[in-house]
Structure formats: structure tokens, C-alpha cells
DRENZA-38496 format. One line per 4 residues: number of its first residue (from 0); for each residue x, y, z of N, C-alpha, C. Coordinates in Angstrom, 1 decimal, padded with zeros to 4 digits. Atoms other than C-alpha are relative to their C-alpha. Layout:
% DRENZA-38496
NUM	X:Y:Z:X:Y:Z:X:Y:Z  ... .
***
This chain:
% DRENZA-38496
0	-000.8:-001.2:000.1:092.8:010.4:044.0:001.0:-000.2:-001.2  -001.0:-000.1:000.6:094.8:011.1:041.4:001.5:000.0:-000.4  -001.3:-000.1:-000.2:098.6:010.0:040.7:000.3:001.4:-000.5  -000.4:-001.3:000.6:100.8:013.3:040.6:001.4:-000.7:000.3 .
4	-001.6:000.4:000.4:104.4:013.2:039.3:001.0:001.6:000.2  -001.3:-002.1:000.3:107.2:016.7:039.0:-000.2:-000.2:-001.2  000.1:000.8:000.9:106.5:016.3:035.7:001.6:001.5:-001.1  -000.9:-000.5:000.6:110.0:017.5:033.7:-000.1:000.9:-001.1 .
8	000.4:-000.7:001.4:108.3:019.4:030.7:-000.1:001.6:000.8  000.5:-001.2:-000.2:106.4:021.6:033.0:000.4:001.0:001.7  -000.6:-000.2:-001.7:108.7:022.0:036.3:-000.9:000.5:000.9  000.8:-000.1:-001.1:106.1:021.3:039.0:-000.7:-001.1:000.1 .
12	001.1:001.2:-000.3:103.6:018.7:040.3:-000.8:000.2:-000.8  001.5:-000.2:000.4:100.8:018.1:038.2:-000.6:-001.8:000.0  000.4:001.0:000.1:098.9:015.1:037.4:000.4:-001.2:-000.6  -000.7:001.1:000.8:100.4:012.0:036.1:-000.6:-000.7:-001.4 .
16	000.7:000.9:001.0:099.4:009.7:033.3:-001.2:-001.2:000.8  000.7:001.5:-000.4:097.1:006.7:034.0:000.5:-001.1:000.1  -000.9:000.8:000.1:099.5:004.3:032.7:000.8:000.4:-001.4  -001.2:-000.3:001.0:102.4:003.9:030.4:-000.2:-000.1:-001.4 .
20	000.3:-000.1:001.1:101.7:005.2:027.1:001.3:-000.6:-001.3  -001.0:000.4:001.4:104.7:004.3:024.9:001.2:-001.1:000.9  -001.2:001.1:-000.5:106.9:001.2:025.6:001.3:000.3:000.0  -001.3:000.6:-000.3:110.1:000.0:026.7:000.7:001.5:001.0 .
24	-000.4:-000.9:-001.0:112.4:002.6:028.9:000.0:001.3:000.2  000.2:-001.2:000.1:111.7:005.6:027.4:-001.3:-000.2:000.4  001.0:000.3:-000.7:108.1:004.8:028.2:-000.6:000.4:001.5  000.1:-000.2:-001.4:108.7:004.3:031.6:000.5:001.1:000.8 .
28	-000.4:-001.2:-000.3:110.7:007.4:031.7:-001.4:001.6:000.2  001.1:-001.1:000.6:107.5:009.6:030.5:-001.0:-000.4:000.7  000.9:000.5:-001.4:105.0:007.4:032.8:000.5:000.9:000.9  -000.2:000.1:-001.1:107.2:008.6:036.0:000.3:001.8:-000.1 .
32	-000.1:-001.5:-000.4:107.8:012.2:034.9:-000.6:000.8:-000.9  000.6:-000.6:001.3:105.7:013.5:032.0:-001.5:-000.4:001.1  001.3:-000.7:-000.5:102.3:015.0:033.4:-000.7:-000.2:-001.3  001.3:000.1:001.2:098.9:014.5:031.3:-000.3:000.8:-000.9 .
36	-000.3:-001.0:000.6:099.3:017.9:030.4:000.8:000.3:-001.1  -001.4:-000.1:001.2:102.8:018.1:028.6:000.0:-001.5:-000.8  000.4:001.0:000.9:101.6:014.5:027.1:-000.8:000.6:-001.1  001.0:-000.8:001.1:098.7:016.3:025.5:000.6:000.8:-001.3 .
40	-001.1:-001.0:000.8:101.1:019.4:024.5:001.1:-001.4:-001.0  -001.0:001.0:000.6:103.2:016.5:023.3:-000.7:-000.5:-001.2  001.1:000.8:001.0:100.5:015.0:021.2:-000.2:001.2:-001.5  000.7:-000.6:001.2:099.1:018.0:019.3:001.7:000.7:-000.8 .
44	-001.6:-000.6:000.6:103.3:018.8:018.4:000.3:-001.4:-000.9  -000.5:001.3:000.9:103.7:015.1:016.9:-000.9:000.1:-001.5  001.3:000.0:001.3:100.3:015.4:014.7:000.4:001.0:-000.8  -000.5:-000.8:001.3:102.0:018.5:013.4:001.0:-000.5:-000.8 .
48	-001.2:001.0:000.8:105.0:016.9:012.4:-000.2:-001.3:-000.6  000.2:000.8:000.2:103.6:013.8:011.5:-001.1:000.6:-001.6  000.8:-000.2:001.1:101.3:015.6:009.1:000.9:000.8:-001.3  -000.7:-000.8:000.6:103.6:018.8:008.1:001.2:-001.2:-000.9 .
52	-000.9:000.2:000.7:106.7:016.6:007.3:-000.4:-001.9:-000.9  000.3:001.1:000.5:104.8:013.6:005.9:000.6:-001.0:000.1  -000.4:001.2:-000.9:106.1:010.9:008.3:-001.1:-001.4:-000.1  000.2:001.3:000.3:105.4:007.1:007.6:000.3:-000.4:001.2 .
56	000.0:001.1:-001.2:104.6:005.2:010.8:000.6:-001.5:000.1  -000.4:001.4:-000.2:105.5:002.3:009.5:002.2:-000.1:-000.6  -001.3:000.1:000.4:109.0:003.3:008.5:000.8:000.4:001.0  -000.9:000.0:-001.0:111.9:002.8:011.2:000.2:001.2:000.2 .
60	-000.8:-000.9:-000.1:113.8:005.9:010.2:-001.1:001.1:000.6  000.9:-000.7:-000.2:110.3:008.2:010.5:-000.5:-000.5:001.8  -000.2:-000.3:-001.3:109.6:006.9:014.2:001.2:-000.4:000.4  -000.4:-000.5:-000.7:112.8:007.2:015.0:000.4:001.0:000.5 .
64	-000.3:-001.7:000.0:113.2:010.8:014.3:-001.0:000.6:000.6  000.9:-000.5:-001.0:109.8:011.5:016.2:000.1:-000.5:001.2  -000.8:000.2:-001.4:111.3:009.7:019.1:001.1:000.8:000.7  -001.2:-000.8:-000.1:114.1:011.7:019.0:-000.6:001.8:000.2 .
68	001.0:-001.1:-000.4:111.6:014.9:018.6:-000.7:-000.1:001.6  001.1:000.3:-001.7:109.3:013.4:021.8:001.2:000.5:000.9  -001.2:000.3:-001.0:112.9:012.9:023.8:-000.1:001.8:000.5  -000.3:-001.2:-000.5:113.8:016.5:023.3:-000.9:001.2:000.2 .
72	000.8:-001.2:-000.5:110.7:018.6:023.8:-000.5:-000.9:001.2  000.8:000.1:-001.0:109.2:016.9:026.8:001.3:-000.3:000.7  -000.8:-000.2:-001.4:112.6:016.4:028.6:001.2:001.2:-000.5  -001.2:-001.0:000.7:115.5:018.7:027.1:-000.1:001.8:-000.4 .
76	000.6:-001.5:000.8:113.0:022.0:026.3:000.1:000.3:-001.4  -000.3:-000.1:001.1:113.7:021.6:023.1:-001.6:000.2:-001.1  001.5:000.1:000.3:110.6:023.1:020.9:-000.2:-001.0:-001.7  000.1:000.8:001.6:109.3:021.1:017.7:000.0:001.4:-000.8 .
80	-000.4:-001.1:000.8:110.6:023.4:014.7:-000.9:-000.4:-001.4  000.6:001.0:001.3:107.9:022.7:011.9:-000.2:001.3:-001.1  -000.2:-001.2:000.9:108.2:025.0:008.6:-001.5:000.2:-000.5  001.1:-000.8:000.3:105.8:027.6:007.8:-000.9:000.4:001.0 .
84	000.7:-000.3:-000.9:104.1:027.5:011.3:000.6:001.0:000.6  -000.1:-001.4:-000.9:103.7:030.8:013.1:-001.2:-000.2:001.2  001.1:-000.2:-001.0:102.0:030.7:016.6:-000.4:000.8:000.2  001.3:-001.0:-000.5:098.9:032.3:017.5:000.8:001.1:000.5 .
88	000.1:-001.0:-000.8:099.6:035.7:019.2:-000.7:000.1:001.2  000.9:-000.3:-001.0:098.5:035.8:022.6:-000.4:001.6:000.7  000.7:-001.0:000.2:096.5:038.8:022.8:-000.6:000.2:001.4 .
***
């Protein structure tokens, strides 16, 4: 059966992760209340940002400020703000 968590992004039970995708306490934070779902949503919001503002992985300042992005859209509501994008219309 599968673990289920409350998962804080998407206020309700849903499915958990499998295990702990990103280290140390923030990590464990997102293992115990971040759902597989708002991971995902989480994922295809970083690739934007990571592409849009031409983010260097290997440079401190670049993942700290997508740490700081992760923090506040999967617990805080806070949405990723990336220039020029307009969402789809749901129709």
C-alpha cells in the first residue's frame, strides 16, 4: 500500500513520496509533507526557472535562490513568478 502524507502544497491526504528526494532538513521536511503530486508540480516550476532565468547548478548563489523558490511554493503558496510566461487558459 502506499505511504500517504497531508501533503502542505495541496491541503489533503494524497500519496507520499517513496523516499527523501533532497537532503538534509529541508528534505525531510518535504519527504513528511509534500505529496508526489506537488513534487511533480514542483519539478516542472524549477525546469522553468532553471531554464527561463539561466540558473547554474553548480553555483551556490543559483541553488540557493531555487531553494528559496522550492521553500515557498510547496509550503508558503507562494507561486514561481517567471517573465514572459502566461498560463494556458482553462477552457
Amino acid at each position: 500500500m502506499a505511504r500517504t502524507v497531508f501533503c502542505s502544497y495541496l491541503k489533503k491526504e494524497a500519496e507520499g513520496l517513496d523516499f527523501q528526494l533532497y537532503p538534509g532538513e529541508l528534505g525531510e521536511r518535504i519527504f513528511n509533507n509534500i505529496s508526489k503530486q506537488a513534487w511533480a508540480e514542483w519539478q516542472k516550476k524549477q525546469t522553468m526557472l532553471i531554464n527561463e532565468k539561466r540558473l547554474n547548478l553548480m553555483d551556490p548563489t543559483s541553488r540557493a535562490f531555487l531553494e528559496e523558490q522550492m521553500e515557498g511554493f510547496l509550503f508558503a503558496g507562494k507561486d514561481v513568478e517567471i517573465e514572459g510566461y502566461v498560463p494556458p487558459e482553462n477552457n
